[in-house]
MDAnalysis code that builds the backbone (N, CA, C; Angstrom):
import MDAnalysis as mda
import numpy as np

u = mda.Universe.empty(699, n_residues=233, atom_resindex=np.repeat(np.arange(233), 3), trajectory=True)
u.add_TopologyAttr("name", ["N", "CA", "C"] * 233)
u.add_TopologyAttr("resid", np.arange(1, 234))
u.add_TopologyAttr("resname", ["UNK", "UNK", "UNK", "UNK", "UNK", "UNK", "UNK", "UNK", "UNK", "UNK", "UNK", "UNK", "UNK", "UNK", "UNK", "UNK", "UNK", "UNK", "UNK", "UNK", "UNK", "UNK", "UNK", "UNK", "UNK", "UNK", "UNK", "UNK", "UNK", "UNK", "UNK", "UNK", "UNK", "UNK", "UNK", "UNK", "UNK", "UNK", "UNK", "UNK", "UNK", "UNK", "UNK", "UNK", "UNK", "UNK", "UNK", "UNK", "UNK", "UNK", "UNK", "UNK", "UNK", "UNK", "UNK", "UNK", "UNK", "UNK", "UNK", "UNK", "UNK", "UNK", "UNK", "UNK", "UNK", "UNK", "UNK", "UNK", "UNK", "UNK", "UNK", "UNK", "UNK", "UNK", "UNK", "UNK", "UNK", "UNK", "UNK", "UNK", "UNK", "UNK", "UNK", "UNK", "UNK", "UNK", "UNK", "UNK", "UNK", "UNK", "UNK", "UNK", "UNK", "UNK", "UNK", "UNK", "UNK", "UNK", "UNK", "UNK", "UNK", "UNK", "UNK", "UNK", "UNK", "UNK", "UNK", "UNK", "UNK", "UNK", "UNK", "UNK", "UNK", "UNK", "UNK", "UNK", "UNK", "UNK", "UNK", "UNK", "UNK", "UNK", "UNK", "UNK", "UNK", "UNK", "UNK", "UNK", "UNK", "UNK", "UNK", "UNK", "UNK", "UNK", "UNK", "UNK", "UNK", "UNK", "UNK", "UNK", "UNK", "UNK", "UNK", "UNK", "UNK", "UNK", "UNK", "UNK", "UNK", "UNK", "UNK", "UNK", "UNK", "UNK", "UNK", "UNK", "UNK", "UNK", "UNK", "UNK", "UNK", "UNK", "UNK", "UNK", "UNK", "UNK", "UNK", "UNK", "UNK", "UNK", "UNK", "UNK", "UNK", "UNK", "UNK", "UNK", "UNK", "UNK", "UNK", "UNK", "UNK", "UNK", "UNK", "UNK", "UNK", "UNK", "UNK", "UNK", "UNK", "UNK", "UNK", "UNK", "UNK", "UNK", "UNK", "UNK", "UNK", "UNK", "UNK", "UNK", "UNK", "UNK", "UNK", "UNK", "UNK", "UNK", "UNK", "UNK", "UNK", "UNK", "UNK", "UNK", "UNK", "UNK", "UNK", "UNK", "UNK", "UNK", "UNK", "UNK", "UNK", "UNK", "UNK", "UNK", "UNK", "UNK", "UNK", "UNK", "UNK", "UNK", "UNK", "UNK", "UNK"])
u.atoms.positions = np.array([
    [14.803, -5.907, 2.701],
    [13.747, -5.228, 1.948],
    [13.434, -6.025, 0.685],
    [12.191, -6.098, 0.657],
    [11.662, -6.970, -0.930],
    [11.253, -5.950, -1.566],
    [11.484, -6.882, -3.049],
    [11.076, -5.603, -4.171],
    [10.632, -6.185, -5.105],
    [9.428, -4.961, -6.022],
    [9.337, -5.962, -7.114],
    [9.098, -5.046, -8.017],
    [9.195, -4.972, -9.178],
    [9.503, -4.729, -10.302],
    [8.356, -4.412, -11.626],
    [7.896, -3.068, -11.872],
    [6.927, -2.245, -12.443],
    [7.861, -2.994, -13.993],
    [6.723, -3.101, -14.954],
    [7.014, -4.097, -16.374],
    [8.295, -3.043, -16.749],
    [8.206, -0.960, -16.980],
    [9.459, -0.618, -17.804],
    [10.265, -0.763, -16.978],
    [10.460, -1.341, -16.066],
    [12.229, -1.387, -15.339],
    [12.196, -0.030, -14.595],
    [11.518, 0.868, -14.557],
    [11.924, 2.019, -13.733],
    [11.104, 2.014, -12.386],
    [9.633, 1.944, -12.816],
    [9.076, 1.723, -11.136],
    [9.719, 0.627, -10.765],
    [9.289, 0.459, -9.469],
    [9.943, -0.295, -8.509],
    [8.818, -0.179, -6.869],
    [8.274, -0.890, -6.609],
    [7.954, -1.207, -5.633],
    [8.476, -1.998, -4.084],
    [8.519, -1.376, -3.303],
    [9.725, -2.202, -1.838],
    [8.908, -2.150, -0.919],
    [8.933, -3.223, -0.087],
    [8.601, -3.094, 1.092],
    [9.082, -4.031, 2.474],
    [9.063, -3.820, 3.607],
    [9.765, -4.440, 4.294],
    [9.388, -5.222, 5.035],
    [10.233, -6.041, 6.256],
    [9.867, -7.105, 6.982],
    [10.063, -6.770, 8.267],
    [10.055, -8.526, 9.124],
    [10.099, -8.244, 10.532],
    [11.602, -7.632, 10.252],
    [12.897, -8.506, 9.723],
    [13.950, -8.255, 10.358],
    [14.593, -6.715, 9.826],
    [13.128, -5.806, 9.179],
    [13.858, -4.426, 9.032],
    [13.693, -3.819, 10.083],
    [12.657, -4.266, 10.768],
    [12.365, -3.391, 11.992],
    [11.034, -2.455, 12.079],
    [11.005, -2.399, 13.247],
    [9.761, -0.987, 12.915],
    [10.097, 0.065, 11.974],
    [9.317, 0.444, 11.007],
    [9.493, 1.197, 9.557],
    [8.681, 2.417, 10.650],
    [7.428, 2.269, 11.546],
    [7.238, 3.943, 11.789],
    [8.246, 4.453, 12.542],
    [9.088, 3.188, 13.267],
    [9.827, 4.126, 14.345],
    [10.664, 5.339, 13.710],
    [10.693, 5.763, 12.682],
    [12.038, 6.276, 11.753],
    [11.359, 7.625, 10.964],
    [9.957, 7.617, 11.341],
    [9.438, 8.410, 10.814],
    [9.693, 9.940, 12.097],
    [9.829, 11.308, 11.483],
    [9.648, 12.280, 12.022],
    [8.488, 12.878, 11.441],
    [7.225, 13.101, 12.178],
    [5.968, 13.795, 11.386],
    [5.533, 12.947, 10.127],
    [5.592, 13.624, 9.337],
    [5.338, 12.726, 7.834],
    [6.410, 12.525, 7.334],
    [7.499, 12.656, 7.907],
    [8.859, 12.740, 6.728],
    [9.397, 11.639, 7.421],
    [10.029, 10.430, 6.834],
    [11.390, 9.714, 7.156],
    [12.323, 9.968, 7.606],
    [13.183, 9.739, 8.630],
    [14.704, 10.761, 9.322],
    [15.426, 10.473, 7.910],
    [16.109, 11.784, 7.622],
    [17.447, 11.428, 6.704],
    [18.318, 10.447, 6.761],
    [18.519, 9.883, 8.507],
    [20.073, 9.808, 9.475],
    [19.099, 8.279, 9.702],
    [18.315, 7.585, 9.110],
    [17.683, 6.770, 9.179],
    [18.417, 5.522, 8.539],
    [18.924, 4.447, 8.865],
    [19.158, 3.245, 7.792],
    [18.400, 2.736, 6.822],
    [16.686, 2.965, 6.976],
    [15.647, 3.028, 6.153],
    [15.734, 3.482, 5.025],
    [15.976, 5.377, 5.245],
    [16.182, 5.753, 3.969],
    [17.417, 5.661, 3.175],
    [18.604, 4.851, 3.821],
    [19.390, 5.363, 2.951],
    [19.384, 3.686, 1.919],
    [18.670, 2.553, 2.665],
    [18.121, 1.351, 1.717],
    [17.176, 1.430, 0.565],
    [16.212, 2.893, 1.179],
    [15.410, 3.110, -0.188],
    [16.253, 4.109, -1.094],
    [16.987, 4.915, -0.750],
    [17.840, 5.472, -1.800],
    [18.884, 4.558, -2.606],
    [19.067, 3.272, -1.613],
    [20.143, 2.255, -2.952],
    [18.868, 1.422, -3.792],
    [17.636, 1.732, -3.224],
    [17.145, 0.772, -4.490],
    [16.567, 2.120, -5.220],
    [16.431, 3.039, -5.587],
    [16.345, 4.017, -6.374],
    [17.286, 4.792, -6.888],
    [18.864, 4.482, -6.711],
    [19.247, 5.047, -6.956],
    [20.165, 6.497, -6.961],
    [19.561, 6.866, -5.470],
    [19.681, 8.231, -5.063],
    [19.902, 8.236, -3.772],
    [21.049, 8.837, -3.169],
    [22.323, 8.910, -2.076],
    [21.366, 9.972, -1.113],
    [21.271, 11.268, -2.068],
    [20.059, 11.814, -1.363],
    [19.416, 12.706, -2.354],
    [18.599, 14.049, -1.823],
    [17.407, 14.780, -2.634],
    [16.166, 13.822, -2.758],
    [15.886, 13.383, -2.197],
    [14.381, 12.381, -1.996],
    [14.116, 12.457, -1.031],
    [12.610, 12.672, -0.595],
    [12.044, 12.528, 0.529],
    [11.023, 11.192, 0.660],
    [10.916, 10.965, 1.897],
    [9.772, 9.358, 1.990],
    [8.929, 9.909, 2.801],
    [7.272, 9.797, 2.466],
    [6.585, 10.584, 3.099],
    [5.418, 9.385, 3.256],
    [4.801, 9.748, 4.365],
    [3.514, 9.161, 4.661],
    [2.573, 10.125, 5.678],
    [1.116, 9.500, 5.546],
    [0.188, 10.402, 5.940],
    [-0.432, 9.801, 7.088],
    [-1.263, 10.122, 8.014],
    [-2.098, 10.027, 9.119],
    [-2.974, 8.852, 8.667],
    [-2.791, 7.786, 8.879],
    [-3.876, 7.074, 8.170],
    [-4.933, 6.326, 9.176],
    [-6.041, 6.425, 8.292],
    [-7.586, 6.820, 9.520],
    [-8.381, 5.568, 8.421],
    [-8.386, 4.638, 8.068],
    [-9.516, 3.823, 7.752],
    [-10.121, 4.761, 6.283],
    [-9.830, 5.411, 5.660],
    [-10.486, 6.357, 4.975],
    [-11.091, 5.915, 3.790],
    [-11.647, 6.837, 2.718],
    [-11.118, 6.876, 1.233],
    [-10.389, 7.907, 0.573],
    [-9.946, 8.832, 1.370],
    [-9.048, 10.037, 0.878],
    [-7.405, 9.607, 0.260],
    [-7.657, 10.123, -0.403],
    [-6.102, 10.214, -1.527],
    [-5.548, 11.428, -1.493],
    [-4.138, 11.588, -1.160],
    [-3.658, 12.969, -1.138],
    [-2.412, 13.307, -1.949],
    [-1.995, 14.380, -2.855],
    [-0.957, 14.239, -3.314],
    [0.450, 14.374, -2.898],
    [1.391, 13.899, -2.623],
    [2.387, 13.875, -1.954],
    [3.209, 15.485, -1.883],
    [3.386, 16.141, -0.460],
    [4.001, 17.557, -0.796],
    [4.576, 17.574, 0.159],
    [6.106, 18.581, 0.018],
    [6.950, 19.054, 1.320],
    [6.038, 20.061, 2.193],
    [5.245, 20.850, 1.643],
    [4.289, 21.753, 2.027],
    [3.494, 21.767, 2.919],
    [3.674, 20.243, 3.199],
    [2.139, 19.495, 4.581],
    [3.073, 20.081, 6.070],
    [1.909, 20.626, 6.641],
    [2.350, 20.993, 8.236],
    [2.403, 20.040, 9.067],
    [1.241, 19.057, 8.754],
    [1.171, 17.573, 9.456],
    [0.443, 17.072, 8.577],
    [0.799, 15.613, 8.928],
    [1.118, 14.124, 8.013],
    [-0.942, 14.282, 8.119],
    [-1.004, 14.698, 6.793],
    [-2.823, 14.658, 6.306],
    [-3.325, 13.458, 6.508],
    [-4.676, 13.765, 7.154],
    [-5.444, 12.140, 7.635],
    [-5.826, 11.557, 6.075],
    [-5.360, 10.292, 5.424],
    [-5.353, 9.735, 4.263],
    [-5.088, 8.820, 4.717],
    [-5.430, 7.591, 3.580],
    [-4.796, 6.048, 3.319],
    [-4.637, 5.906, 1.791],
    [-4.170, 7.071, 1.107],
    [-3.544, 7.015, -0.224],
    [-2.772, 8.127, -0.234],
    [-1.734, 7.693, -0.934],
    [-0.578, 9.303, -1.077],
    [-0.184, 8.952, -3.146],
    [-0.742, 10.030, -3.798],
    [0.111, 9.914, -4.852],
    [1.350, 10.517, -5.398],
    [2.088, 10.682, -6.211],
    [3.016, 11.543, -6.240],
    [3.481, 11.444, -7.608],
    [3.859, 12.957, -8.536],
    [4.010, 13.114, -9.715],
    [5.618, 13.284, -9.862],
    [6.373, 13.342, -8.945],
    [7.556, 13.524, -8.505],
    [8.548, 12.334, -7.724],
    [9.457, 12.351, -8.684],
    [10.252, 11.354, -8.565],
    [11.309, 11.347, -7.303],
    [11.087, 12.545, -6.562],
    [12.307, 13.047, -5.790],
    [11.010, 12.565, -4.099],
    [9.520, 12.509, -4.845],
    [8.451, 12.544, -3.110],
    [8.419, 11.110, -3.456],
    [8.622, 10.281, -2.026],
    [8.127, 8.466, -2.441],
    [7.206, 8.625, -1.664],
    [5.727, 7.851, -2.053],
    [5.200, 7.572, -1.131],
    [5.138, 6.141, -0.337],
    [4.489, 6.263, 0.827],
    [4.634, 4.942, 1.279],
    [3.490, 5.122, 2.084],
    [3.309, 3.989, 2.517],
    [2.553, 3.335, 3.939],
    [3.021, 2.197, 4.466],
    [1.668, 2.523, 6.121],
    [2.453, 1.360, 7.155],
    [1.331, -0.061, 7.150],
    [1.464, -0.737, 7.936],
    [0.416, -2.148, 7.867],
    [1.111, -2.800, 8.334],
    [0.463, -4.059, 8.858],
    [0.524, -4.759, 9.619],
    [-1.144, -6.054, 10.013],
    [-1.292, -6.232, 8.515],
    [-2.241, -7.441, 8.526],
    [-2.926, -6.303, 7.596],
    [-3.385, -5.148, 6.983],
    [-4.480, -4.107, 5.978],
    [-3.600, -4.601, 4.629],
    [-3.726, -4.267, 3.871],
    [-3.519, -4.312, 2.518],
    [-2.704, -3.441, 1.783],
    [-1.124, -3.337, 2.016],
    [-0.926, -2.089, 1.566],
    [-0.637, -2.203, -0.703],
    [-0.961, -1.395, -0.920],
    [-1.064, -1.736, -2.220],
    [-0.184, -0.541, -3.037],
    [0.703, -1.160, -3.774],
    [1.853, -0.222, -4.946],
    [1.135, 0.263, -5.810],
    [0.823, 1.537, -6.364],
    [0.569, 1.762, -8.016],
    [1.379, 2.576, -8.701],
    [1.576, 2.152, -10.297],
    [2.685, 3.012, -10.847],
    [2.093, 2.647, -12.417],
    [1.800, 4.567, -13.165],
    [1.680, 4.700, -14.542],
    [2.571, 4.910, -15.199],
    [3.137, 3.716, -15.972],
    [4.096, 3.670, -16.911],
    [4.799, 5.670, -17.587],
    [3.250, 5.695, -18.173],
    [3.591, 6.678, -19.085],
    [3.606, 7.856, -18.155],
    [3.339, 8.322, -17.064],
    [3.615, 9.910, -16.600],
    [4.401, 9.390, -15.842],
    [4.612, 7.485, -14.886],
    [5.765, 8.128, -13.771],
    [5.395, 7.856, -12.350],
    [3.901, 8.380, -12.188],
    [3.260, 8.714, -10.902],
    [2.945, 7.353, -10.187],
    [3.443, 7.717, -9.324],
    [3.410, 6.620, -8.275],
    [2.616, 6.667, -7.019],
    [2.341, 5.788, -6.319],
    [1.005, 5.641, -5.251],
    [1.150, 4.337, -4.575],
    [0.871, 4.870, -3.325],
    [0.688, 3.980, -2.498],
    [-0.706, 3.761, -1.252],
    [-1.014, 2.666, -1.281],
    [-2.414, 2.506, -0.627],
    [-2.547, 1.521, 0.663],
    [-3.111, 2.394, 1.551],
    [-3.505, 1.274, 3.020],
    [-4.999, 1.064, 3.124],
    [-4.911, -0.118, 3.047],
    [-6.673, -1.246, 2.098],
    [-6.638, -2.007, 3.417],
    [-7.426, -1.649, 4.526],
    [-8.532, -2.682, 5.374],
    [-9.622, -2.425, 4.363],
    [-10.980, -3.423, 5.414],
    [-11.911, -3.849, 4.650],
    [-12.417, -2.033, 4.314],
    [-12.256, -1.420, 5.424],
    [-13.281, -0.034, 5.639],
    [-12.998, 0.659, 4.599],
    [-11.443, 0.970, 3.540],
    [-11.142, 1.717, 3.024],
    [-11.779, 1.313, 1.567],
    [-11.632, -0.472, 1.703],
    [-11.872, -1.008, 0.356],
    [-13.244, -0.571, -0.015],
    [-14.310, -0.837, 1.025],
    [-15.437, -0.228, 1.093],
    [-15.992, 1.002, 0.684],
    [-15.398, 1.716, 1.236],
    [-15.238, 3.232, 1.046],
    [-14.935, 3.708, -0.252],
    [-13.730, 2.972, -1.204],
    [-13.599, 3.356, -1.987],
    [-12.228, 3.746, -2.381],
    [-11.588, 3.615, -1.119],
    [-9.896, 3.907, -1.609],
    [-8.779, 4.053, -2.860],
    [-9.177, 2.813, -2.657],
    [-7.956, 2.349, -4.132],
    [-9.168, 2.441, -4.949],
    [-9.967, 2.650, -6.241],
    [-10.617, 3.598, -7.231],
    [-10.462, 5.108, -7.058],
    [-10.423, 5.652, -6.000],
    [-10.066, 7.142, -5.729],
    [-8.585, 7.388, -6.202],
    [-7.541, 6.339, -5.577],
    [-6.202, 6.446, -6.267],
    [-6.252, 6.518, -7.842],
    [-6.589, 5.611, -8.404],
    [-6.567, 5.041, -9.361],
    [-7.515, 6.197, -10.859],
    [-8.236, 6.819, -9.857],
    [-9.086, 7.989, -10.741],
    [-8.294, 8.972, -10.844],
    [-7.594, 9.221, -10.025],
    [-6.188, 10.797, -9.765],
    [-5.410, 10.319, -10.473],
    [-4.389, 9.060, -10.445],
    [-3.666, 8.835, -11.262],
    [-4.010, 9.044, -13.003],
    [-5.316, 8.325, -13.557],
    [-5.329, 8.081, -14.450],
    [-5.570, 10.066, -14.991],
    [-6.108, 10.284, -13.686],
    [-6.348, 12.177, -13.980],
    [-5.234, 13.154, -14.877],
    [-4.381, 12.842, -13.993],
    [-2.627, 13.035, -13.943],
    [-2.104, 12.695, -15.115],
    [-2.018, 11.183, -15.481],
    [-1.344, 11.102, -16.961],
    [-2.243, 10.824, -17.836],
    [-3.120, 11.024, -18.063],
    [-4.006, 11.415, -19.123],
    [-4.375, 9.805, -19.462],
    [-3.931, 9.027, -19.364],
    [-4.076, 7.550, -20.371],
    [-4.285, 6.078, -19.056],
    [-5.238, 5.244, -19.373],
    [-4.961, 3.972, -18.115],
    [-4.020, 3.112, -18.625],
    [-3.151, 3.132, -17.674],
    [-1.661, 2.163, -17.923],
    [-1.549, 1.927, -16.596],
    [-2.184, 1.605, -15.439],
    [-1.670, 1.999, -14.459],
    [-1.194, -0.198, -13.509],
    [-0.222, 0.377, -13.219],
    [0.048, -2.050, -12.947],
    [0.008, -1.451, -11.395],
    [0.640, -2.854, -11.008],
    [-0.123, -2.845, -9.084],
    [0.435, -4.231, -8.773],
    [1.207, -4.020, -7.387],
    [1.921, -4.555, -6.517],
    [1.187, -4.565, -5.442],
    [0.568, -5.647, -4.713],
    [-0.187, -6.223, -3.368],
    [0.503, -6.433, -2.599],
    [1.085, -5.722, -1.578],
    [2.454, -6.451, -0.490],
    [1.186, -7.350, 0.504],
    [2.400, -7.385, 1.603],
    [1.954, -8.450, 2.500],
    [0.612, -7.890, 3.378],
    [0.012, -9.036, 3.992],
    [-1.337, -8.583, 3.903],
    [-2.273, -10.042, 5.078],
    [-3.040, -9.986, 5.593],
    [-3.353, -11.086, 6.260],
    [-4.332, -12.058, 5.156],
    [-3.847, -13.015, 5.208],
    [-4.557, -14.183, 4.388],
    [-6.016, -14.446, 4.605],
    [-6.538, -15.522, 3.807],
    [-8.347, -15.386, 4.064],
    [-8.500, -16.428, 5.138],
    [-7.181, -17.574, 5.060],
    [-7.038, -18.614, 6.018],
    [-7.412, -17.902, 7.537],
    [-6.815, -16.808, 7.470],
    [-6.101, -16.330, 8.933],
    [-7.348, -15.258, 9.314],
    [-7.879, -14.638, 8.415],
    [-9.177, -13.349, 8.422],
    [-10.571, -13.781, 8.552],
    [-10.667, -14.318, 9.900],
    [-11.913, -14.817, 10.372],
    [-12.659, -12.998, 10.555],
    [-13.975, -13.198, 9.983],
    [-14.523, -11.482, 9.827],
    [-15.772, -11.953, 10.174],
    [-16.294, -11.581, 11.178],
    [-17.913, -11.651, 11.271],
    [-18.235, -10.581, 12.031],
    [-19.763, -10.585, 11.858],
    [-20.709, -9.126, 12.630],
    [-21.193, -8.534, 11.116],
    [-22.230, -7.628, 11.865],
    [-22.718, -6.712, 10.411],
    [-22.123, -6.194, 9.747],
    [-20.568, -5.777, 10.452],
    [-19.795, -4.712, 8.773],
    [-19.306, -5.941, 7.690],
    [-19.732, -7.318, 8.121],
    [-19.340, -8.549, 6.794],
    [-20.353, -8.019, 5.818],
    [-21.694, -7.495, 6.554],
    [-22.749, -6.917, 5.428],
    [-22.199, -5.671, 3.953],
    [-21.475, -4.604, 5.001],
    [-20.766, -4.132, 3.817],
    [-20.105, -4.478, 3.408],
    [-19.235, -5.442, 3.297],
    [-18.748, -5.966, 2.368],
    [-19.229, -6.752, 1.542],
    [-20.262, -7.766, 1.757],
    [-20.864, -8.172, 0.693],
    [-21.752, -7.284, -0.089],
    [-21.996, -6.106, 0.605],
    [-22.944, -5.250, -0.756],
    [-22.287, -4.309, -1.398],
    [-20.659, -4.398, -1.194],
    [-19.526, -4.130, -1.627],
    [-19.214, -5.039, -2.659],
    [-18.409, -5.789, -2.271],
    [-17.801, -7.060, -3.206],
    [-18.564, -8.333, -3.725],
    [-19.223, -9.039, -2.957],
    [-20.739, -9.698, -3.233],
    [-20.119, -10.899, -1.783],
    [-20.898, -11.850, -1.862],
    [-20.609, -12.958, -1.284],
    [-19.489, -13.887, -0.702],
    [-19.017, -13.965, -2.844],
    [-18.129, -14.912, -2.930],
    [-16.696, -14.464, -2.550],
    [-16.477, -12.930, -1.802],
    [-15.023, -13.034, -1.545],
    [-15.251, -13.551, -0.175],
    [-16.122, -14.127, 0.235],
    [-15.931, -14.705, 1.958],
    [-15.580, -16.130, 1.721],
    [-14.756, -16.900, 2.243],
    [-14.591, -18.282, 2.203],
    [-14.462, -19.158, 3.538],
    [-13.874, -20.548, 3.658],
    [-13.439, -21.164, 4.357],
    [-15.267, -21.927, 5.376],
    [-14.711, -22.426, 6.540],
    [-15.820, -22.972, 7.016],
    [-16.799, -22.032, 7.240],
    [-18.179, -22.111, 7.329],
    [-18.743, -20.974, 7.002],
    [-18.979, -19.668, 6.550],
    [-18.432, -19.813, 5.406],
    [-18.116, -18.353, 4.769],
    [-17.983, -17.242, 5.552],
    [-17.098, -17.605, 6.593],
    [-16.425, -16.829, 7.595],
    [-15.653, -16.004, 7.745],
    [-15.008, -16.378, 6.592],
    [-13.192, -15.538, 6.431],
    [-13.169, -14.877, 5.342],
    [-12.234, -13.178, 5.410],
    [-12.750, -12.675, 4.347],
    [-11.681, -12.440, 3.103],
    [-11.077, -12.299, 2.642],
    [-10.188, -12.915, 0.917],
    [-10.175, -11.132, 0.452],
    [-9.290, -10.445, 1.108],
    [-8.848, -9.281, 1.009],
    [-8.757, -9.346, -0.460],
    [-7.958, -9.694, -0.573],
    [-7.038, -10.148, -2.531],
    [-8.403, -10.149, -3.182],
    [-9.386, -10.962, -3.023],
    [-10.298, -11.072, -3.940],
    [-10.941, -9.840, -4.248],
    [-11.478, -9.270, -3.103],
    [-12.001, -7.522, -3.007],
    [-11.304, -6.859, -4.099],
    [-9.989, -7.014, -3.821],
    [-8.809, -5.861, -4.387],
    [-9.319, -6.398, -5.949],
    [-8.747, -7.617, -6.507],
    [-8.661, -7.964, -7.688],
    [-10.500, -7.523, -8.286],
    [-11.535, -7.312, -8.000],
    [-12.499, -7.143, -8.292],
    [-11.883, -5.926, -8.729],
    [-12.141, -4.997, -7.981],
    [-11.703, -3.372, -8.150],
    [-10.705, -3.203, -9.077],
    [-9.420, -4.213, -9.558],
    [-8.599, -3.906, -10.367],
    [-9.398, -4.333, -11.777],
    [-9.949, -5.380, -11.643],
    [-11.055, -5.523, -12.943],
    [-11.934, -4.584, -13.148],
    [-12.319, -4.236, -12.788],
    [-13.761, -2.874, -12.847],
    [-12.829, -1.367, -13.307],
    [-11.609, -1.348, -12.841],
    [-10.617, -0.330, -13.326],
    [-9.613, -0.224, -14.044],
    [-9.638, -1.248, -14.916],
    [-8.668, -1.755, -16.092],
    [-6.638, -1.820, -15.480],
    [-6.601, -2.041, -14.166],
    [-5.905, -2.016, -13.153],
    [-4.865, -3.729, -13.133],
    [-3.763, -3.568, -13.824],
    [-2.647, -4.556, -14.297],
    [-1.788, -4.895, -12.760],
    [-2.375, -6.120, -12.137],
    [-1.645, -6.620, -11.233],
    [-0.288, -7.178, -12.007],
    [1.276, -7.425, -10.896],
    [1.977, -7.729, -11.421],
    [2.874, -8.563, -10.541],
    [2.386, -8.380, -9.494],
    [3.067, -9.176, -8.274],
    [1.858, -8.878, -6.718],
    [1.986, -10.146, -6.501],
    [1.108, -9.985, -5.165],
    [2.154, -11.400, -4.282],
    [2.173, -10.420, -2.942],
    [2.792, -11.379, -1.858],
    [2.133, -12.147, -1.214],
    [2.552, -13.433, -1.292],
    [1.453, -14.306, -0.516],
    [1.565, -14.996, 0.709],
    [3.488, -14.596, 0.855],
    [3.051, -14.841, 3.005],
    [2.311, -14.117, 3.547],
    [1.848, -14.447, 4.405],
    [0.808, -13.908, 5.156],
    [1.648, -12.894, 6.197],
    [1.098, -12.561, 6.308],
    [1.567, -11.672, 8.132],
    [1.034, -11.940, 9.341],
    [0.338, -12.645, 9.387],
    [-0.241, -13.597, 10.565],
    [0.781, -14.553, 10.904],
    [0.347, -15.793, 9.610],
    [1.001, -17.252, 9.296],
    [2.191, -17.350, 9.440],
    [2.587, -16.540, 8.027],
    [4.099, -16.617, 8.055],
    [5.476, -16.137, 8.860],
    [4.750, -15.354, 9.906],
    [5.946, -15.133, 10.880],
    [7.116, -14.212, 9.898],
    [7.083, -14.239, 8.926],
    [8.070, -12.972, 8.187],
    [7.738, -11.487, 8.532],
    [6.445, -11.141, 8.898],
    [6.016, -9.840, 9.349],
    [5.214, -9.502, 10.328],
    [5.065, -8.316, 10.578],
    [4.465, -7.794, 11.490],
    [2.742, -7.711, 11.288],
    [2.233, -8.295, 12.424],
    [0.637, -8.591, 12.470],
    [0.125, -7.846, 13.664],
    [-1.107, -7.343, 13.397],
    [-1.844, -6.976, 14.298],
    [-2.351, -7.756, 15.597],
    [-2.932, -8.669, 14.395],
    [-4.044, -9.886, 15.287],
    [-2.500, -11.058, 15.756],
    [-1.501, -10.539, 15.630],
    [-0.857, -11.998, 16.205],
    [0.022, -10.941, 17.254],
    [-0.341, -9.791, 18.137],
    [0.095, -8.520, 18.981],
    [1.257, -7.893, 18.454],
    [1.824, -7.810, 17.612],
    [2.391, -6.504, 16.978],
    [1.220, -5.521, 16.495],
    [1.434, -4.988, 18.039],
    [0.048, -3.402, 17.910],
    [0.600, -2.385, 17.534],
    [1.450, -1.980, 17.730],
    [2.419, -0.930, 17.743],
    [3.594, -0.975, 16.374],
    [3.911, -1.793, 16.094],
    [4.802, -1.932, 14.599],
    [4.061, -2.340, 13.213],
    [4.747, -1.593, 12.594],
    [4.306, -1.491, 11.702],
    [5.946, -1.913, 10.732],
    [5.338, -2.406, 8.991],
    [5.879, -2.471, 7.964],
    [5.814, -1.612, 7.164],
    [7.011, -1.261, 6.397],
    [6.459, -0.342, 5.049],
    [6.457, -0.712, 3.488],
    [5.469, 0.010, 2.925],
    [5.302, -0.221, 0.969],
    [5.760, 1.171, 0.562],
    [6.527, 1.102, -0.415],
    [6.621, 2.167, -0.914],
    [6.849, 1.910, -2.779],
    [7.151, 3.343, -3.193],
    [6.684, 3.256, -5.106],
    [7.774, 4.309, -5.146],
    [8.276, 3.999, -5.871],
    [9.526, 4.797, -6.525],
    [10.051, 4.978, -8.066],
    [10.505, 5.967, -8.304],
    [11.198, 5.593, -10.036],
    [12.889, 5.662, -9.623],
    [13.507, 4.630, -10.127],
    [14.763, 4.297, -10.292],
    [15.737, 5.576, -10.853],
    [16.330, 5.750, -10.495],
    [17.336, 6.906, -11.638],
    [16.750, 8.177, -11.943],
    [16.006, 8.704, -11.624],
    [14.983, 10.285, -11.827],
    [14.926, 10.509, -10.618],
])
């Protein structure tokens, strides 16, 4: 499991690889098995043996943000989960989309985001990022980019390249014919426009680098996980 490290030392962002294994297989509904080796790796990097739950939601291409609760009957169709509670982690899965960490210093609240082009489009991560800042009253909010398919590797053509350029503009398409599309660049726009403090972004690929699980290279079915946590609370 990789991790990286929110500026006060208490968030903490993790997420995993090929050799953790399938991260959904471990899921029951929206909840993580207890009896899982998963969770009991995210409880040594937080701190906590148990009383934490790891939750994730139905995720559909969206822009919906939901707040993290034991209360859900089934795992809510979302591609954002936030959480004001140190005891709910959220997470998501991917496998070449964008999954993205957020964590506000000053309340705590933590978030996690699954960013294909459709969600970026849509509006995703600004929807996170508006709840959060809702929540603790003040923008402090930094941001962890896990693994993600490269612009090398993200050959994108057909008309939905159109929404994205009347999304992001032009220049996040690159390579031989401005063919390929530069996920990161999208994202980092949106973190500029939202006063949004990157602090680590992963730059093997999940295609390329053979460290993870890819869609477009037939890992259809597995998935990786991101998750946001506070250390010691």
């Amino acid at each position: 499991m990789d991790l990286a490290n929110f500026s006060d030392g208490r968030g903490i962002c993790f997420y995993s690889d090929r050799q953790d294994g399938d991260a959904g297989s471990d899921y029951v509904g929206y909840e993580l098995s207890r009896y899982s080796s998963l969770y009991a790796c995210i409880g040594d990097l937080i701190g906590r043996s148990s009383g934490f739950e790891v939750l994730k939601a139905s995720q559909c291409h969206s822009s919906t943000v939901v707040e993290a609760s034991m209360l859900w009957r089934d795992p809510p169709k979302a591609d954002g989960i936030y959480s004001t509670e140190a005891t709910l982690i959220p997470t998501v899965m991917v496998a070449d989309c964008v999954p993205i960490g957020l964590y506000s210093k000053s309340g705590g609240i933590t978030a996690a985001i699954h960013a294909g082009w459709r969600g970026l489009t849509a509006g995703v991560v600004e929807n996170a990022v508006d709840l959060i800042e809702r929540e603790s009253g003040v923008n402090d909010i930094e941001a962890v980019i896990g693994p993600h398919i490269c612009s090398s590797c993200y050959e994108f053509v057909g008309p939905e390249s159109l929404e994205v350029v009347r999304a992001f503009g032009e220049d996040c398409f690159v390579g031989e014919g401005c063919n390929y599309l530069d996920l990161s660049a999208c994202i980092e726009k949106i973190f500029d426009t939202k006063g949004v403090t990157k602090i680590f972004e992963e730059k093997d690929c999940t295609l390329c680098s053979g460290r993870f699980f890819s869609y477009r290279g037939g890992d259809t079915t597995q998935r990786i996980i991101l998750g946001v946590g506070v250390v010691g609370e």
